[in-house]
N, C-alpha and C positions, 0 to 999 in steps of 0.2 A: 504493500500500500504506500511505502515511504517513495518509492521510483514515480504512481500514477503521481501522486499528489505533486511530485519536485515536477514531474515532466507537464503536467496543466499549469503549473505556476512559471516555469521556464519558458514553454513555448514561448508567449506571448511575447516577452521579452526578446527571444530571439526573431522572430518574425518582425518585430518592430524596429531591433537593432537594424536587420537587412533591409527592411524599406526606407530607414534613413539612409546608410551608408548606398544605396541605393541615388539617391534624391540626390545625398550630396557629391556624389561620383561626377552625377549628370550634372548639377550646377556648375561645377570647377571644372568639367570639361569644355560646357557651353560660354562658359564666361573667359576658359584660354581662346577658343575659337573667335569669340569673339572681337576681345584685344587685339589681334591679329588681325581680324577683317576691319576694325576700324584705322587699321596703321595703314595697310594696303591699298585700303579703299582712298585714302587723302592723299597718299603719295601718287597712285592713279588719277585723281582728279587733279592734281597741282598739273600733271605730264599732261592733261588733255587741255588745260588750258592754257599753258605755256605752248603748245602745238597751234590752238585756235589762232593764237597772236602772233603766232610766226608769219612772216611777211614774205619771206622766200623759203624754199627748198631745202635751200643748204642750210639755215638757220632750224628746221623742222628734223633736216639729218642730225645736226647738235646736239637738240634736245635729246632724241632717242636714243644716240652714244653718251648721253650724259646718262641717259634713265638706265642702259644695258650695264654700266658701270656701278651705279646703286643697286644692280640686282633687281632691276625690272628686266622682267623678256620682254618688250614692246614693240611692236612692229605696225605699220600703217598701210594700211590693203584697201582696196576699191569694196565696195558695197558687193556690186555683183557678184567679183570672186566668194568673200566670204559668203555668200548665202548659200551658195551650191555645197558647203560643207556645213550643213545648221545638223548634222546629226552632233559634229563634236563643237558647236559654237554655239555660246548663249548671248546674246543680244538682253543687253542692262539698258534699260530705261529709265527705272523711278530708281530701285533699292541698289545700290551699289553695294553693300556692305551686307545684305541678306544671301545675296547672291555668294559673297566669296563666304561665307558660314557655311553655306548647304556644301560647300567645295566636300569631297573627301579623299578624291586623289587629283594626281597633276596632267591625267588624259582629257580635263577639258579646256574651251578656249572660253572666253569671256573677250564679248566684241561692244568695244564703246565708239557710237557714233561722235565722231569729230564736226561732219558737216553731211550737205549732204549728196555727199559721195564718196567718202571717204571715212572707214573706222579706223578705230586704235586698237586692236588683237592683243592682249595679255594670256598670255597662258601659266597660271599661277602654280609658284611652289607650294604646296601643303609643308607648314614646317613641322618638320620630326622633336623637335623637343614634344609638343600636344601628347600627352600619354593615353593609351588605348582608355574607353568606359571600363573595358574589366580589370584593367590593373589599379584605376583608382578607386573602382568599386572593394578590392578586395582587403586594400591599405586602409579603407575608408569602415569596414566591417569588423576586422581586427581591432580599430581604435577603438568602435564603439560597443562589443562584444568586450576590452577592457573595461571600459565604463561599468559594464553592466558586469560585471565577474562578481563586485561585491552583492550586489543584488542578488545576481544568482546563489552565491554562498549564503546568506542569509534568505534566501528560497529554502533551501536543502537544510537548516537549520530547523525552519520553522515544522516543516515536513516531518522534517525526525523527532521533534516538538510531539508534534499532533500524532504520531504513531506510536511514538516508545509506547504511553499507557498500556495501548490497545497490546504491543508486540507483547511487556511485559504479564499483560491479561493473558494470554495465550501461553504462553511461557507457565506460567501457572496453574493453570489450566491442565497443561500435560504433568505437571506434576501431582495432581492430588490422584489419592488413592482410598481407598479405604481404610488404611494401615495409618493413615496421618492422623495426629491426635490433636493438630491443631485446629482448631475452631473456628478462625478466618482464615481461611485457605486463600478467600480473591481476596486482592485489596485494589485499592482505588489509587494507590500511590497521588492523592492529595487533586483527584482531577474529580472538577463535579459531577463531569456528564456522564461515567462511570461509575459514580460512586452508588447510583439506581440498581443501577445492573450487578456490580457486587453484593452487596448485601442480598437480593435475592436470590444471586447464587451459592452463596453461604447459606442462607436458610432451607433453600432447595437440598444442597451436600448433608445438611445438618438431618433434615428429612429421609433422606435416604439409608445414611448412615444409620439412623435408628432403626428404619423399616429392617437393612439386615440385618444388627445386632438383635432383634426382636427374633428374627426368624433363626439364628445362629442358636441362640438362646435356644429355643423351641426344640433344635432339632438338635441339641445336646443333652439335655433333660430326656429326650426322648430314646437316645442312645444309650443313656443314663440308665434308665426304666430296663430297659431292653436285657442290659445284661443279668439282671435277678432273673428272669424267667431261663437267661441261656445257660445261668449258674444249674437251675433246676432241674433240667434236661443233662446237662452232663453227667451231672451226681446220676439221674436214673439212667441213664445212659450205659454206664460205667456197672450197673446194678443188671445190666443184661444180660442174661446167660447162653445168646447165641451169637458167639465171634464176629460172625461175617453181620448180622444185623449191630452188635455192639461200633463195629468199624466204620460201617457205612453212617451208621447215628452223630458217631463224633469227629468223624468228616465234614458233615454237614455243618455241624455245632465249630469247628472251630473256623469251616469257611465263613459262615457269619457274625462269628466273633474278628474273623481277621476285618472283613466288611465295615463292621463298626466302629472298629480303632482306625482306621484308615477315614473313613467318615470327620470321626472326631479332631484326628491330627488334621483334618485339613479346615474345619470350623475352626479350630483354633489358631492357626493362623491367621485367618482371615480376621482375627482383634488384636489392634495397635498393644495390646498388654501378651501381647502370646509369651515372651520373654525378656528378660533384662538387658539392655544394651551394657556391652564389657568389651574393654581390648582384649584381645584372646590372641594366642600363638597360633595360627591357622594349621604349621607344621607338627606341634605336638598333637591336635586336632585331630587332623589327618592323619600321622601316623597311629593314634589309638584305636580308630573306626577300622583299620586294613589291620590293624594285629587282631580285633575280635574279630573280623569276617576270615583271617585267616586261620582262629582257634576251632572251627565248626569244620577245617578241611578242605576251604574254596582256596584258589590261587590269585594269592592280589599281593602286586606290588604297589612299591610308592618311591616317587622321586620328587625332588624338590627343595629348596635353599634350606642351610641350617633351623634358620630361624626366619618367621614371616609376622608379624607383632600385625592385627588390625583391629579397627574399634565395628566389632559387628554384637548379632546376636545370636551366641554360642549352643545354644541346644537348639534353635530352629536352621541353624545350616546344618548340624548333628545329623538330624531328621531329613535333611536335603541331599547330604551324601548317604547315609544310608540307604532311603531309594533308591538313588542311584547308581548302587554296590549289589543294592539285590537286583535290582534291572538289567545291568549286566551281567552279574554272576548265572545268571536264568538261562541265558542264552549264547555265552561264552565261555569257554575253558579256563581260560586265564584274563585277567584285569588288572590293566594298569594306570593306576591314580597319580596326574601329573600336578602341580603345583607350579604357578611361576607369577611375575610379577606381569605387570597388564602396560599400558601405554602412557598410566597417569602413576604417579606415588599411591595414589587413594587405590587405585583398580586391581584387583585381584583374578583371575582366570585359575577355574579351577575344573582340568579332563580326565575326564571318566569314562578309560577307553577296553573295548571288548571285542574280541576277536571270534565273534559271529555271525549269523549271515550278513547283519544291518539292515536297512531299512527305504525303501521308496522314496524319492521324493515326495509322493502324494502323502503316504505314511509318517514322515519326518514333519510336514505339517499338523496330521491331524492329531498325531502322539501326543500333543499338548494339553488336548480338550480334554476336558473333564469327565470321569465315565467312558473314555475309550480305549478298548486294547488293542496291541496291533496286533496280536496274536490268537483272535477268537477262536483257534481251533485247537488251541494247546488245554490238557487237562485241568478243571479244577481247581484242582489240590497241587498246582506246583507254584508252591510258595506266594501263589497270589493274593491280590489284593481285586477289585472290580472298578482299574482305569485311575486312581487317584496319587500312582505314586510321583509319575515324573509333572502333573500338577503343582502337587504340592512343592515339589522343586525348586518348580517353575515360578509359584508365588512367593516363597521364601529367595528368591533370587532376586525378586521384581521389590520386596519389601528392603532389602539393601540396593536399591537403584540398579540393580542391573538387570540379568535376562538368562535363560535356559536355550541352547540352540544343540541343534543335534545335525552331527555332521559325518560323513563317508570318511572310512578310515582306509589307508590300502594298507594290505593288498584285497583284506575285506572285512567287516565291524562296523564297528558304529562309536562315532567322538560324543560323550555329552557334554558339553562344555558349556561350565556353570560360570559367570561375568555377576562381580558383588563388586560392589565398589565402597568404600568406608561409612559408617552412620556419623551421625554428630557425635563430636570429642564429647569424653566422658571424664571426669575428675581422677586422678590417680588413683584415689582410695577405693575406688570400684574399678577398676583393672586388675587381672587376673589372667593365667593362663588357663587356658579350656584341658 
């Protein structure tokens, strides 16, 4: 918007520079021309009538080697001769001095009747000092395009003026979340005609924000609920005396117990309180989550700098790489957990790489959503959950400003590669290694 507005307030300016510089090309070239035709024209008239007065011949030859020497070509011809060339002779009678202005080059003649039978033939030099229309249009544009520079600068001022709020609103805009615990999220940065439209977007956020803490609430209670009755079920479960129906029973029982902790870790991220912000050692971190997936028997390594010091929130990235230790472990052999620093001091990059089939483009899109697996055809009961883990990730990654991207690993796997970036500094005394 800051380009429309500078370029509506510019135009003008330049369009108006160019028709001066325009105007005044053409005056300063009409008024050389002119000067010129007034010199010409009098030095011509003095010659014609210093001719009329001549009384002989030879005194009329005088004059005209006197005029040939001042840089008149003058010559005195019979009427008849010159008519029969009227394609390249103009014949002056009133305006002597209009006549040599319209001149523009030196192929015409200008014939001044002396009497009558006899003109005076001038064939005039156009002089070359007179500089082209467009060369003095262009010196004449440039000056006044300086002129207008400051204008135009305080154009593009006022421009960036009238937009920052608006850029700033937008800006803010993409950062609010659910996760924010601040209260005005827009602000008006002190501009009235925004300040409407803020404040009802704060009450709006503030609206929303309740409607899903309401429904978070709801469906954690209800989670809540839920587990007493699966408590119940196992106990008889467990009280069954036929194996193959005992197994199938608590199959079931623990595929919806896993259902519901997956449910719940992911409601609970979804509130600005899920965890305590603390500097945490991202590397002891990391190495504690790959020694317990590696005490169960899977194969996971881990590379990455001694130490990695960042201000995040330590048991919700916990739960971030966990998912994505079991999401790979699932479906690859071996898994290796990279660690390294990112593009900024703040930025973190943290891959979660697996050496199995990997995954479609169309699939590496949809994998994010909520409730999808890319693998509907795989059993049950392998280690599943139903679509919520690389979510949850995914939001835990987005609640420290960054993102979850899943990328083609060669020679074949799948990269998950988790982008955090630092939360606001936190006082010494709550700093801690994770």
């Amino acid at each position: 918007m800051t380009k429309q507005i500078f370029l509506l307030s510019s135009l003008p300016i330049i369009v108006l520079a160019a028709f001066l510089a325009f105007m005044q090309s053409f005056i300063d070239v009409r008024h050389t021309q002119r000067e010129w035709a007034n010199f010409t024209a009098g030095r011509l008239l003095m010659v014609v009538d210093q001719i009329r007065s001549a009384s002989t011949d030879s005194d009329q030859a005088i004059i005209l080697a006197a005029a040939s020497q001042a840089g008149l070509s003058v010559k005195l011809a019979n009427l008849n001769s010159v008519a029969s060339t009227t394609e390249r002779v103009i014949s002056v009678r009133t305006n002597l001095v209009s006549a040599l202005t319209e001149l523009t080059d030196d192929t015409r003649i200008l014939a001044l009747q002396v009497n009558e039978n006899r003109v005076l033939t001038f064939s005039p030099r156009v002089p070359q000092n007179i500089p082209p229309l467009s060369h003095d249009f262009l010196l004449d544009l440039l000056q006044f395009l300086a002129l207008a520079f400051p204008v135009l600068a305080l154009s593009l001022y006022i421009s960036h003026r009238i937009t920052r709020p608006l850029t700033r609103f937008t800006e803010m805009a993409q950062r609010v979340s659910l996760q924010d615990t601040d209260m005005e999220a827009f602000s008006s940065g002190n501009v009235d005609e925004i300040q409407s439209l803020s404040d009802s977007l704060n009450a709006m956020r503030v609206r929303i924000r309740g409607m899903v803490n309401t429904r978070a609430n709801m469906l954690r209670a209800l989670g809540h609920d839920l587990r007493t009755p699966l408590t119940r079920l196992r106990m008889k479960a467990e009280c069954c005396t036929d194996p193959e129906l005992q197994r199938r029973m608590l199959r079931d029982i623990d595929m919806l117990s896993n259902m519901i902790g997956d449910a719940m870790v992911y409601l609970t991220n979804m509130s600005p309180t899920a965890d305590v912000t603390s500097k945490a050692d991202l590397t002891s971190l990391l190495q504690t989550l790959v020694t317990d997936f590696s005490d169960t028997g899977l194969s996971v390594s881990f590379s990455g700098p001694p130490r990695l010091p960042l201000t995040c929130k330590p048991r919700l990235l916990s739960r971030a790489i966990t998912n994505l230790l079991d999401n790979a472990s699932r479906y690859g052999k071996h898994v290796d957990v990279i660690l390294y620093q990112g593009d900024t001091a703040n930025e973190v990059l943290i891959d979660v790489c697996d050496d199995g089939p990997g995954l479609s483009d169309d699939l590496k899109k949809r994998a994010l959503e909520t409730f999808f697996k890319a693998d509907s055809a795989r059993p049950a009961m392998t280690r599943g959950g139903f679509g919520l883990g690389l979510p949850i990730a995914n939001g835990v990654a987005k609640h420290h400003r960054g993102g979850l991207s899943l990328l083609d690993r060669k020679p074949h796997g799948l990269i998950a590669r988790l982008t955090i970036r630092a939360l606001d500094d936190v006082p010494d005394s709550q700093s801690g290694a994770a």
